[in-house]
Structures are given as C-alpha cells and as structure tokens.
C-alpha positions in Angstrom: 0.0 0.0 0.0 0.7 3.6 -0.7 2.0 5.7 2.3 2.6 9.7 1.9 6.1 10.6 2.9 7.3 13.7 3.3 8.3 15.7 0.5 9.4 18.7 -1.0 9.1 20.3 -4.9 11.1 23.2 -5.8 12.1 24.4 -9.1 15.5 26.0 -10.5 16.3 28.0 -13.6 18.7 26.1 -16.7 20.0 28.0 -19.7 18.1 25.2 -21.9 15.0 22.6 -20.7 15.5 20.5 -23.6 19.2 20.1 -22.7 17.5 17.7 -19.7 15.6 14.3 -21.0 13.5 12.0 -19.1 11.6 8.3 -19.6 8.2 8.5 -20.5 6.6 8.6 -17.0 9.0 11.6 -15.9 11.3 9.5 -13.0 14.1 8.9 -14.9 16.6 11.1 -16.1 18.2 9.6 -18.9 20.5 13.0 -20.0 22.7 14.0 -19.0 23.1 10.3 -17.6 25.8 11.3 -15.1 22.7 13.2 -13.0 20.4 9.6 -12.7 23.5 8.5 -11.3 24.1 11.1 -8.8 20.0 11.4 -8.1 19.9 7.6 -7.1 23.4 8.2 -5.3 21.4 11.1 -3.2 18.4 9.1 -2.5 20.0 5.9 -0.9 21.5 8.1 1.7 18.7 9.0 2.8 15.9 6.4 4.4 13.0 5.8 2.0 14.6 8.5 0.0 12.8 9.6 -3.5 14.0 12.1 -6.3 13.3 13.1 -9.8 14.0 15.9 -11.6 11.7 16.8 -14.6 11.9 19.7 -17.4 9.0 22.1 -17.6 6.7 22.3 -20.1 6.6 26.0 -20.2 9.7 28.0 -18.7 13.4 27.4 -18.7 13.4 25.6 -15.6 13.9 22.2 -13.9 11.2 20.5 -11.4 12.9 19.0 -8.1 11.1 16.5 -6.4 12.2 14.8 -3.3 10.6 12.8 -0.2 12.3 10.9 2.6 11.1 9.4 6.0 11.4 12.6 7.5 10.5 16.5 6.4 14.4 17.7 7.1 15.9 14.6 4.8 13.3 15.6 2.2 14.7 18.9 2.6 18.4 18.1 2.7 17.6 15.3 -0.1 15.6 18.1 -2.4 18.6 20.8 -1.8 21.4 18.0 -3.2 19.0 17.0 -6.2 18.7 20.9 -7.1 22.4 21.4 -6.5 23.3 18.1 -8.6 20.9 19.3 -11.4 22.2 23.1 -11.7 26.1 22.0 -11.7 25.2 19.0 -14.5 22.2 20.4 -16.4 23.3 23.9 -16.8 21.6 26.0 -14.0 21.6 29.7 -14.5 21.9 32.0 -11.4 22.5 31.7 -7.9 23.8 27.8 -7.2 20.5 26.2 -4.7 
C-alpha cells in the first residue's frame, strides 16, 4: 500500500529545458546520464529517499522533487538533487 512521505518540490532555472531528458513517466533522467546517477546516489542516503527531476513544459526551468522518511531529509535530499541538477544540467543564477 501507498504511504505519503514527506516531501518537497522546488524548481530552478537552466539555460536550456531540452538540454534535460527524461523516460516517459518523468522519473528517470536519462541525460545528461551522469545526473540519474548522482540522483539515485542522493536518494540511498537518505531512508526511504525519493527524487526526480523533470523539465517544464513552459519555462526554462527544472522540477525538483524529493521525499524521505522525514521533512528535514526531504529537505536536505531536495537541496542536493537541485544542487546536482544546476552544476550538470546547466543551472543559470544563484547555485540552490
């Protein structure tokens, strides 16, 4: 059975969206490939851990989704997903 965890979204800005691709349901990053790597690398340090980035549809920036056994390690978890993303995917502006 499903069980809410807790979570946090946040979004960042990129230079380019299409510059970041995804599998069909959106929870796999497949480039750049070195950021699926570091995303699952992330999440299994923290318990139940949970991430996925995904490109907008509309606007130049990145959705960062994260959830963890607790709200801080969502937090934490969604903070090293957005950093991971902006240094590998071309974030523009202040680093998250």
């Amino acid at each position: 059975m499903y069980e809410d965890l807790p979570s946090r979204q946040a979004k960042l800005g990129v230079a380019d969206r299409a510059a970041l691709r995804v599998n069909e349901d959106e929870t796999r990053t497949l480039e750049p490939a070195e950021l699926q790597r570091e995303i699952d690398a992330l999440a299994a340090a923290h318990s139940r851990g949970r991430a996925f980035v995904r490109p907008s549809g509309t606007e130049d920036v990145v959705r960062v989704y994260a959830e963890a056994a607790t709200q801080q390690a969502a937090d934490e978890l969604a903070r090293k997903v957005g950093q991971a993303t902006w240094r590998l995917a071309g974030g523009v502006g202040e680093q998250p």
